[in-house]
N, CA, C and O atoms as CSV, one atom per row, in Angstrom:
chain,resi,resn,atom,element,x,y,z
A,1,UNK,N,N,97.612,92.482,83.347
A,1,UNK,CA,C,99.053,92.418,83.195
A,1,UNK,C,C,99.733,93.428,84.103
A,1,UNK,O,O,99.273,94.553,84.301
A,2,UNK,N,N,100.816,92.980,84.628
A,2,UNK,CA,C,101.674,94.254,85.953
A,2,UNK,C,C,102.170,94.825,84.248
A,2,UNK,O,O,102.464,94.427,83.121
A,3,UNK,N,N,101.929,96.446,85.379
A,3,UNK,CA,C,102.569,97.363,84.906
A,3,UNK,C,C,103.828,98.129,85.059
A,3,UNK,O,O,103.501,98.938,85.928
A,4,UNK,N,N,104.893,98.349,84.800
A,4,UNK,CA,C,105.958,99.481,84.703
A,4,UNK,C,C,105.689,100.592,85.591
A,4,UNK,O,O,105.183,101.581,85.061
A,5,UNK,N,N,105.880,100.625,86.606
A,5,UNK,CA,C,105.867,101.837,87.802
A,5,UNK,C,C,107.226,102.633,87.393
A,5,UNK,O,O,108.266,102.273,87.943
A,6,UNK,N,N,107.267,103.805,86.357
A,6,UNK,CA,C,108.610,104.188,85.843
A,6,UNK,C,C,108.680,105.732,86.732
A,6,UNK,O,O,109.666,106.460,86.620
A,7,UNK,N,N,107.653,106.048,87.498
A,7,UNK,CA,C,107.850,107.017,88.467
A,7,UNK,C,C,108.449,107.662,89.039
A,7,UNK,O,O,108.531,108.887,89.130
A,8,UNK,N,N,109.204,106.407,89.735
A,8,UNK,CA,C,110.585,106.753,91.240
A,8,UNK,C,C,111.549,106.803,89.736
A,8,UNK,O,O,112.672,107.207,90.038
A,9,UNK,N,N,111.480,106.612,88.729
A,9,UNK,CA,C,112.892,106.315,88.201
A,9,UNK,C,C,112.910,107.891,87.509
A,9,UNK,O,O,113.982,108.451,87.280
A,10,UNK,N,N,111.656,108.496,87.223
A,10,UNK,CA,C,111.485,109.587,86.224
A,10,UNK,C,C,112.081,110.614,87.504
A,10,UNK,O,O,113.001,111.399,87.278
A,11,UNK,N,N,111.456,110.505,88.823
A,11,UNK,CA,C,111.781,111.661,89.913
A,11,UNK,C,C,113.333,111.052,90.547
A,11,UNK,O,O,113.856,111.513,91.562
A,12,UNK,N,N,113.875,110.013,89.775
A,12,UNK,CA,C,115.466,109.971,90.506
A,12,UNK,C,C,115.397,109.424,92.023
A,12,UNK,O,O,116.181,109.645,92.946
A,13,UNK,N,N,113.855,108.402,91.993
A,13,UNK,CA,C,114.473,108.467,93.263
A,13,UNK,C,C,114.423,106.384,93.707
A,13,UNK,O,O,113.508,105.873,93.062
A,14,UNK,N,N,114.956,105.651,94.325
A,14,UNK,CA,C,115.194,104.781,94.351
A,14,UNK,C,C,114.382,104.053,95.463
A,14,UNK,O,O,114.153,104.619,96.532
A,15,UNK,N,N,113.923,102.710,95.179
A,15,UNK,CA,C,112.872,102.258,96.463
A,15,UNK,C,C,113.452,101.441,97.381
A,15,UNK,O,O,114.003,100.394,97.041
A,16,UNK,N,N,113.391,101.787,98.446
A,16,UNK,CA,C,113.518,100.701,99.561
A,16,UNK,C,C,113.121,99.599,99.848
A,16,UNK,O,O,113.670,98.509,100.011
A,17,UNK,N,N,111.576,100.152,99.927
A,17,UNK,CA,C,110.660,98.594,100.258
A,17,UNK,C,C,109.168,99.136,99.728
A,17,UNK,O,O,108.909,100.338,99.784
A,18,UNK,N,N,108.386,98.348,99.306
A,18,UNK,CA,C,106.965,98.186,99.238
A,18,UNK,C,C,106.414,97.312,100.025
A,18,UNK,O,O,106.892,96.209,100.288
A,19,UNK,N,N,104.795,98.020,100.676
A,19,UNK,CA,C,104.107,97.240,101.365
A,19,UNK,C,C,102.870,97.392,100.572
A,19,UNK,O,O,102.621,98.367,99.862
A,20,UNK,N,N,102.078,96.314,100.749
A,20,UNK,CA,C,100.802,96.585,100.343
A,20,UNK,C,C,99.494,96.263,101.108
A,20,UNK,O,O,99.159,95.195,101.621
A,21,UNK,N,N,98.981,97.185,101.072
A,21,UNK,CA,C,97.366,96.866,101.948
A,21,UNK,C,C,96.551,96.421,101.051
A,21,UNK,O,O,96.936,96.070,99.936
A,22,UNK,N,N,94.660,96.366,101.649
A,22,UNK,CA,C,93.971,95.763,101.067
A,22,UNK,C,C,93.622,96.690,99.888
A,22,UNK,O,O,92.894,96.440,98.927
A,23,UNK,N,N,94.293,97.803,100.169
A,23,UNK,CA,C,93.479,98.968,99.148
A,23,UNK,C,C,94.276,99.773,98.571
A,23,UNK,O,O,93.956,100.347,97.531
A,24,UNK,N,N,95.448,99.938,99.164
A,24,UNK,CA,C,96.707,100.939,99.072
A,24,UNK,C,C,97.972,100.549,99.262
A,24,UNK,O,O,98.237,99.534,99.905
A,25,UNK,N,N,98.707,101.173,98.825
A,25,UNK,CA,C,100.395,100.644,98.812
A,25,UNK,C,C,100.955,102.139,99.249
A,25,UNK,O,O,100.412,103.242,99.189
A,26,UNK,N,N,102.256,101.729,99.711
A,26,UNK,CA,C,102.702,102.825,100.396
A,26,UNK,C,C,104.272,102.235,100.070
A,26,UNK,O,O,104.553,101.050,100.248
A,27,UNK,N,N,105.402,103.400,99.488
A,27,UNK,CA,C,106.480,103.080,99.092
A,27,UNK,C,C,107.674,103.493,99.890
A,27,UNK,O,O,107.041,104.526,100.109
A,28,UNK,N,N,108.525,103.631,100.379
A,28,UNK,CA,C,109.602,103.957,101.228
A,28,UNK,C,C,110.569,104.029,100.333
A,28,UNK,O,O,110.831,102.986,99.735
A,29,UNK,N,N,111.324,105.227,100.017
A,29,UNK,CA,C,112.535,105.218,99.340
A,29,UNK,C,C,113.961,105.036,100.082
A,29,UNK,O,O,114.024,104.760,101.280
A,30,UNK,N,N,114.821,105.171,99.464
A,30,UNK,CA,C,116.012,104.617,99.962
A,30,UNK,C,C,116.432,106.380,100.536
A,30,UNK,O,O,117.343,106.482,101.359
A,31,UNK,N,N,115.692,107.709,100.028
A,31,UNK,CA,C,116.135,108.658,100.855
A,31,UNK,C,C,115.526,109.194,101.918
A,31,UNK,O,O,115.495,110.346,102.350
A,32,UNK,N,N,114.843,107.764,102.432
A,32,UNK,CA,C,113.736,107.726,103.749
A,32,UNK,C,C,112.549,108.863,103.256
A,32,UNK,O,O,112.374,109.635,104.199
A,33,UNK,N,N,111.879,109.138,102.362
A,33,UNK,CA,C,110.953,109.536,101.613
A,33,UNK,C,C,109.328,108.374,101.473
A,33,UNK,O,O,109.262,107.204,101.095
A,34,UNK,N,N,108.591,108.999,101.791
A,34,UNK,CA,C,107.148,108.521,102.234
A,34,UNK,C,C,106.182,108.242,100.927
A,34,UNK,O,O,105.381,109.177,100.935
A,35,UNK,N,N,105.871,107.317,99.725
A,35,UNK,CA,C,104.590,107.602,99.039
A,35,UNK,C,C,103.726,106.805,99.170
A,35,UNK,O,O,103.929,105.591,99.203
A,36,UNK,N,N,102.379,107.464,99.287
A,36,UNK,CA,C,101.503,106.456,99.320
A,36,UNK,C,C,100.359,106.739,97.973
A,36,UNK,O,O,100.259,107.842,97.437
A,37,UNK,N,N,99.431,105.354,97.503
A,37,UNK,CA,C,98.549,105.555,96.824
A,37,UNK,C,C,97.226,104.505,96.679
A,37,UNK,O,O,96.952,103.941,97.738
A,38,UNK,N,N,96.493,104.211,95.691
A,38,UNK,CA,C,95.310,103.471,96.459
A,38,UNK,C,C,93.774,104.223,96.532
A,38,UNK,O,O,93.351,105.315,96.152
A,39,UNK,N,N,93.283,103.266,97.098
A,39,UNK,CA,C,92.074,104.076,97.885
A,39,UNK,C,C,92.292,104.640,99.407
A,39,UNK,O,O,92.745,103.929,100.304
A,40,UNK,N,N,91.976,105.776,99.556
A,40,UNK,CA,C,92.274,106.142,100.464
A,40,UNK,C,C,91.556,107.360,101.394
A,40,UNK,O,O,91.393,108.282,100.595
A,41,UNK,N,N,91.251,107.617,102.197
A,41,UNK,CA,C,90.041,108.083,103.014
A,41,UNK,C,C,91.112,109.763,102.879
A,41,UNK,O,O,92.312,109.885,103.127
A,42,UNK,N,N,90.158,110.804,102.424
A,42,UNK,CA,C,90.758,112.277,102.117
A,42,UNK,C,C,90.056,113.464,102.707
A,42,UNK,O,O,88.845,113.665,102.624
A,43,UNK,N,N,90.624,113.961,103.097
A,43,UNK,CA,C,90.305,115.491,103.617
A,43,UNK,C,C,90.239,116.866,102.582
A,43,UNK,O,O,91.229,117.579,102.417
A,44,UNK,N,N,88.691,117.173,101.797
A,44,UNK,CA,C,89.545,118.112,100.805
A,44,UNK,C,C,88.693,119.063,101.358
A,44,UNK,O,O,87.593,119.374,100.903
A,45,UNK,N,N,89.453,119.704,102.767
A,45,UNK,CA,C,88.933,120.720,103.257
A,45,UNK,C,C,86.998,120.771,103.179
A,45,UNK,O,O,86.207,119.869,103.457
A,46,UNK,N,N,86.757,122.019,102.754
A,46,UNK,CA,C,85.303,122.544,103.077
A,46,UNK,C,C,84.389,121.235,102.657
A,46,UNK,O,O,83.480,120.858,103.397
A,47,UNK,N,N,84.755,120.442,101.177
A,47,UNK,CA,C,83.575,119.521,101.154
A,47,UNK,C,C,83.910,118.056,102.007
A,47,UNK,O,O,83.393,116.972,101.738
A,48,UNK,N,N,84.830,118.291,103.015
A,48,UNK,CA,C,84.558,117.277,103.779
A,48,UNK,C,C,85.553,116.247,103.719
A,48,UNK,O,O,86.709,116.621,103.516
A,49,UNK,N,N,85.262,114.660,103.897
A,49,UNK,CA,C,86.039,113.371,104.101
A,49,UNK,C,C,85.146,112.393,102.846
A,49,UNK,O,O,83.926,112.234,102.831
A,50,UNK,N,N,85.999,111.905,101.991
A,50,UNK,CA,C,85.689,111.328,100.750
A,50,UNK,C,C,86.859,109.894,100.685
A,50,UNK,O,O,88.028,110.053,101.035
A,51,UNK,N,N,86.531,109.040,100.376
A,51,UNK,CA,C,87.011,108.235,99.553
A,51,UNK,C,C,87.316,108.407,98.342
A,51,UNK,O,O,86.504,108.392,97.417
A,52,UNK,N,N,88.606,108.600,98.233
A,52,UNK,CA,C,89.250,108.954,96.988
A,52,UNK,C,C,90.191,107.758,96.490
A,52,UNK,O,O,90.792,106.937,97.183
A,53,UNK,N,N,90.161,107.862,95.369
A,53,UNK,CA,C,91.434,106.729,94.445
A,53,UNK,C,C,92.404,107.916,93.987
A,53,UNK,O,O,91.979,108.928,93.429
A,54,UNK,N,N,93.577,107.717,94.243
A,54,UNK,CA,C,94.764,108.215,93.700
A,54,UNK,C,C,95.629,107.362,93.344
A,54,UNK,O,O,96.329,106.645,94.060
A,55,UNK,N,N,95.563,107.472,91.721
A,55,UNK,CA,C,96.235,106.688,90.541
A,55,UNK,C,C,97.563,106.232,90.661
A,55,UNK,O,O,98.166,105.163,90.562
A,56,UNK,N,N,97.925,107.977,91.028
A,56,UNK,CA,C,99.380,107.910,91.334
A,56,UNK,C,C,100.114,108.252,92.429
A,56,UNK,O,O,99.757,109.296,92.975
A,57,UNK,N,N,101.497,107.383,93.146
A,57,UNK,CA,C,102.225,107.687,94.036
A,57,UNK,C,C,102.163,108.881,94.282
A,57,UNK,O,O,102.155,109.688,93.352
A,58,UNK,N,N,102.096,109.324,95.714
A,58,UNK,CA,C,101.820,110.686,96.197
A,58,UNK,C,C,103.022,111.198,97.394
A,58,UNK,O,O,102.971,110.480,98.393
A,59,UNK,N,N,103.625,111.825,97.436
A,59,UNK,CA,C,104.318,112.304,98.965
A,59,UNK,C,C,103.535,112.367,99.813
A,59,UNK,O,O,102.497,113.023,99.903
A,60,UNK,N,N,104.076,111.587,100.562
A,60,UNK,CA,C,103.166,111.734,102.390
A,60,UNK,C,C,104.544,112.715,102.913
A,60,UNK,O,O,105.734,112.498,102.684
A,61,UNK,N,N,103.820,114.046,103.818
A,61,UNK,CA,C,104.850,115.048,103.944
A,61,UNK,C,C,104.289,115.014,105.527
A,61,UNK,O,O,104.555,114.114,106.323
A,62,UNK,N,N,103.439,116.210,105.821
A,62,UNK,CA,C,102.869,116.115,106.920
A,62,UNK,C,C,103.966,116.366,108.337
A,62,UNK,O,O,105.090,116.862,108.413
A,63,UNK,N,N,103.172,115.853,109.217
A,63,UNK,CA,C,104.060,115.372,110.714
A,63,UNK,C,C,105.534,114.583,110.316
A,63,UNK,O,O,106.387,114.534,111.202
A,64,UNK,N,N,105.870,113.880,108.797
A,64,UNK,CA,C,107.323,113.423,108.581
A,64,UNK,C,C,108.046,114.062,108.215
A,64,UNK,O,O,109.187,113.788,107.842
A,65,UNK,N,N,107.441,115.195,108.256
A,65,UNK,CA,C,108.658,116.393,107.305
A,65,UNK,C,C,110.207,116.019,108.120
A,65,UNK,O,O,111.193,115.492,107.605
A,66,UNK,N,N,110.059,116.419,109.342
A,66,UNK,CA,C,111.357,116.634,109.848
A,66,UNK,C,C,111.982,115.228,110.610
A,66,UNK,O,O,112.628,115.287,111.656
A,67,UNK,N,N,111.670,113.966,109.892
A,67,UNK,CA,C,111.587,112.873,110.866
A,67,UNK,C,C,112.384,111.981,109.610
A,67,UNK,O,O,112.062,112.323,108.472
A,68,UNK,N,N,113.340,110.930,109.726
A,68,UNK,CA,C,113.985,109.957,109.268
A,68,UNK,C,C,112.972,108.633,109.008
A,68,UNK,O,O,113.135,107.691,109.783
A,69,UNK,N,N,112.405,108.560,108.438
A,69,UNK,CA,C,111.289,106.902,108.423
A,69,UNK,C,C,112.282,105.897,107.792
A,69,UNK,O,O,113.035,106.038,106.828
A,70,UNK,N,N,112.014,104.574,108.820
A,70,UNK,CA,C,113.338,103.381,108.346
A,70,UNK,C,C,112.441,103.031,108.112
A,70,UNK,O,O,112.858,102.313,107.203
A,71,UNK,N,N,110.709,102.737,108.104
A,71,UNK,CA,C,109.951,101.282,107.634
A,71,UNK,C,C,108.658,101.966,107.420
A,71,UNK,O,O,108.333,102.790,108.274
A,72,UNK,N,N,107.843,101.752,106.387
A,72,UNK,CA,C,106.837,101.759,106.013
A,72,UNK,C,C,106.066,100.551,106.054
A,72,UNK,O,O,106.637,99.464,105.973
A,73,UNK,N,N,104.360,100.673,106.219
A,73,UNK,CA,C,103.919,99.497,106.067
A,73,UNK,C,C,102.425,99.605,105.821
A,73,UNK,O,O,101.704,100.053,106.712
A,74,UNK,N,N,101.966,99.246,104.747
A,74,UNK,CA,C,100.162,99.617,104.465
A,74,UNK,C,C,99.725,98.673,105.219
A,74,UNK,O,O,100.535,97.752,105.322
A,75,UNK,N,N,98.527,98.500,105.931
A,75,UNK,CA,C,97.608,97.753,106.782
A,75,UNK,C,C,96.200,97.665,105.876
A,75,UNK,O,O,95.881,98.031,104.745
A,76,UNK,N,N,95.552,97.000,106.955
A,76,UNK,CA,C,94.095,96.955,106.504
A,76,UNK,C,C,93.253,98.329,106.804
A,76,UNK,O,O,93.770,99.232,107.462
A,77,UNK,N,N,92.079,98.420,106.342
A,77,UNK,CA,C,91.165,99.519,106.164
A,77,UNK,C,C,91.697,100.726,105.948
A,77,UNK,O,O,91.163,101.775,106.308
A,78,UNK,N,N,92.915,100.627,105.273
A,78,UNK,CA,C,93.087,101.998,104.488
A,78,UNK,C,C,94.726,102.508,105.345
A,78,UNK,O,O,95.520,103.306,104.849
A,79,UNK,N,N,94.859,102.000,106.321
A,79,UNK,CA,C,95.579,102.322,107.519
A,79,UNK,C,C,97.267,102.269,107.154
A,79,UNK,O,O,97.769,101.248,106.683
A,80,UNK,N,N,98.144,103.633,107.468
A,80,UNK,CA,C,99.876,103.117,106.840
A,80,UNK,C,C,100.168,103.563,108.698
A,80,UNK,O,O,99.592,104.028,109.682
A,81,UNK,N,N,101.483,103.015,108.233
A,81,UNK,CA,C,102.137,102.507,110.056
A,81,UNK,C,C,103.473,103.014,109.614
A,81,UNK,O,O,103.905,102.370,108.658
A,82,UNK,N,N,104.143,103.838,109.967
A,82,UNK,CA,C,105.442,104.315,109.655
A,82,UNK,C,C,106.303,104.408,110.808
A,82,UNK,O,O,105.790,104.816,111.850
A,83,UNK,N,N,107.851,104.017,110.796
A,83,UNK,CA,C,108.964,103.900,111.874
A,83,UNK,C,C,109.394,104.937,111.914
A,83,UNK,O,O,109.029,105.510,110.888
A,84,UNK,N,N,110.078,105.669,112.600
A,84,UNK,CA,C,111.055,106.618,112.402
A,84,UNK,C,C,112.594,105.725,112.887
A,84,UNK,O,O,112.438,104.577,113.304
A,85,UNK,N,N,114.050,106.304,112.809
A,85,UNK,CA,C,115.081,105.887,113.094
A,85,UNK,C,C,115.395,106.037,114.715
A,85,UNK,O,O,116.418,105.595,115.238
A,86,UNK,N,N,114.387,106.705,115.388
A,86,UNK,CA,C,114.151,107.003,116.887
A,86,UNK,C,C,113.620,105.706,117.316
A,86,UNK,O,O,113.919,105.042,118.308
A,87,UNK,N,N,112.809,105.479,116.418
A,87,UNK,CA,C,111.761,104.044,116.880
A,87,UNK,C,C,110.186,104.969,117.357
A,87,UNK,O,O,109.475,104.497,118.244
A,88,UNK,N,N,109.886,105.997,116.802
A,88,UNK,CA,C,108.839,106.753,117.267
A,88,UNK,C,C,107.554,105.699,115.939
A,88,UNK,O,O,107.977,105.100,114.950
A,89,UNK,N,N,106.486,105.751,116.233
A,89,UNK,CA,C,105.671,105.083,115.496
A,89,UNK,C,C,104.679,106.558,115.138
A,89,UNK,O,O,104.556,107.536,115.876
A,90,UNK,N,N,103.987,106.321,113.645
A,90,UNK,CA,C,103.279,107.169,113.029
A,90,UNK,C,C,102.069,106.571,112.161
A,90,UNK,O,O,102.399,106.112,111.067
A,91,UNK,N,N,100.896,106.523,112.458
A,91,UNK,CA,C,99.870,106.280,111.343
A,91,UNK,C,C,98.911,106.931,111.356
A,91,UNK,O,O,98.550,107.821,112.125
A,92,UNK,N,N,98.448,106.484,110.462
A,92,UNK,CA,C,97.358,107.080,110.157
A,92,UNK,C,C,96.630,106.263,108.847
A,92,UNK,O,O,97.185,105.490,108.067
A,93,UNK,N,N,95.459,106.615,108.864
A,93,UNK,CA,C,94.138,106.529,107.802
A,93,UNK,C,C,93.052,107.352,107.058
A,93,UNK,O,O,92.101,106.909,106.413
A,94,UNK,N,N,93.453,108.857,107.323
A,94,UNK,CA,C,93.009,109.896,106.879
A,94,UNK,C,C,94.560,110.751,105.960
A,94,UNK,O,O,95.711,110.727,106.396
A,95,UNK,N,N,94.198,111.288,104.924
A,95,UNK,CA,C,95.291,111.912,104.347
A,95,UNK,C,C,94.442,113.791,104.129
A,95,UNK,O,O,93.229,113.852,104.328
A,96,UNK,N,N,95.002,114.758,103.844
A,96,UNK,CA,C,94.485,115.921,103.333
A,96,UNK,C,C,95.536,116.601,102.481
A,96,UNK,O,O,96.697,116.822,102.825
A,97,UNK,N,N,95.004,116.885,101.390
A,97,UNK,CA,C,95.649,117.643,99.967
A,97,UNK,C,C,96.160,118.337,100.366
A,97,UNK,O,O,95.816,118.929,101.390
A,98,UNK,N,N,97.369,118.591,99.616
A,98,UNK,CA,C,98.069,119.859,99.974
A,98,UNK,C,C,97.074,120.867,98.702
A,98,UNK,O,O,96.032,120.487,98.167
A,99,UNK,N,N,97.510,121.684,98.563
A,99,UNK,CA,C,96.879,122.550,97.416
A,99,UNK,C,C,97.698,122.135,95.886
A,99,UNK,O,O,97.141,121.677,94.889
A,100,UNK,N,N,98.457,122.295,95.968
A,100,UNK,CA,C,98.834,121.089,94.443
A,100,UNK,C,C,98.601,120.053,94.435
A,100,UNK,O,O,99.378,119.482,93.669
A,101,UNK,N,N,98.098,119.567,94.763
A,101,UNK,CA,C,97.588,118.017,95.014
A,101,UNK,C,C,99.060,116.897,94.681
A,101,UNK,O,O,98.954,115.854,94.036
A,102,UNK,N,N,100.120,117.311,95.165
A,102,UNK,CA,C,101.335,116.440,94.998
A,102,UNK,C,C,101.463,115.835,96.268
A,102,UNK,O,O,101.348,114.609,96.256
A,103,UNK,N,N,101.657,116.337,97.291
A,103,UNK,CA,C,101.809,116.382,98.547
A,103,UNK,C,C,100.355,115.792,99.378
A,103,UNK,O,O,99.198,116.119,99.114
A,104,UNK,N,N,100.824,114.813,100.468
A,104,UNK,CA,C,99.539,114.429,101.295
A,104,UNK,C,C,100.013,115.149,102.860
A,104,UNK,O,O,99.257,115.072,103.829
């Protein structure tokens, strides 16, 4: 049965668009804000590169900190493709924890 994603509504924040890959979804808010979640290929420092499942929507921060994203889009093998309002293109298929584990 679909479930109630009450998330964006608990953090106030409103969705733009959803894409979905074969493994992961990646959300775009309406305040050009990045989440992604899924299976997804992770960096947790010293022990290395893991395949991880993360349950829940995550901030993708990173290289977008200072950048406007108009389009999100999950791909195949794990892979997100992000626009900026420049028209600059951004992906990737590796993510790494921030230390609170909120942030990718």
């Amino acid at each position: 049965l679909p479930l109630r994603m009450s998330c964006f509504q608990s953090w106030s924040l409103s969705v733009a668009s959803v894409s979905l890959g074969t493994d992961h979804a990646v959300v775009l808010t309406s305040n050009n804000r990045v989440f992604q979640w899924g299976q997804v290929e992770c960096s947790d420092g010293a022990q290395g590169f893991a395949r991880r499942y993360l349950p829940d929507p995550v901030y993708v921060e990173g290289g977008l900190r200072a950048c406007r994203v108009v389009q999100a889009e999950a791909c195949v093998a794990g892979q997100t493709v992000v626009r900026t309002h420049t028209g600059d293109l951004f992906a990737w298929t590796t993510v790494e924890w921030s230390e609170d584990l909120h942030r990718l």
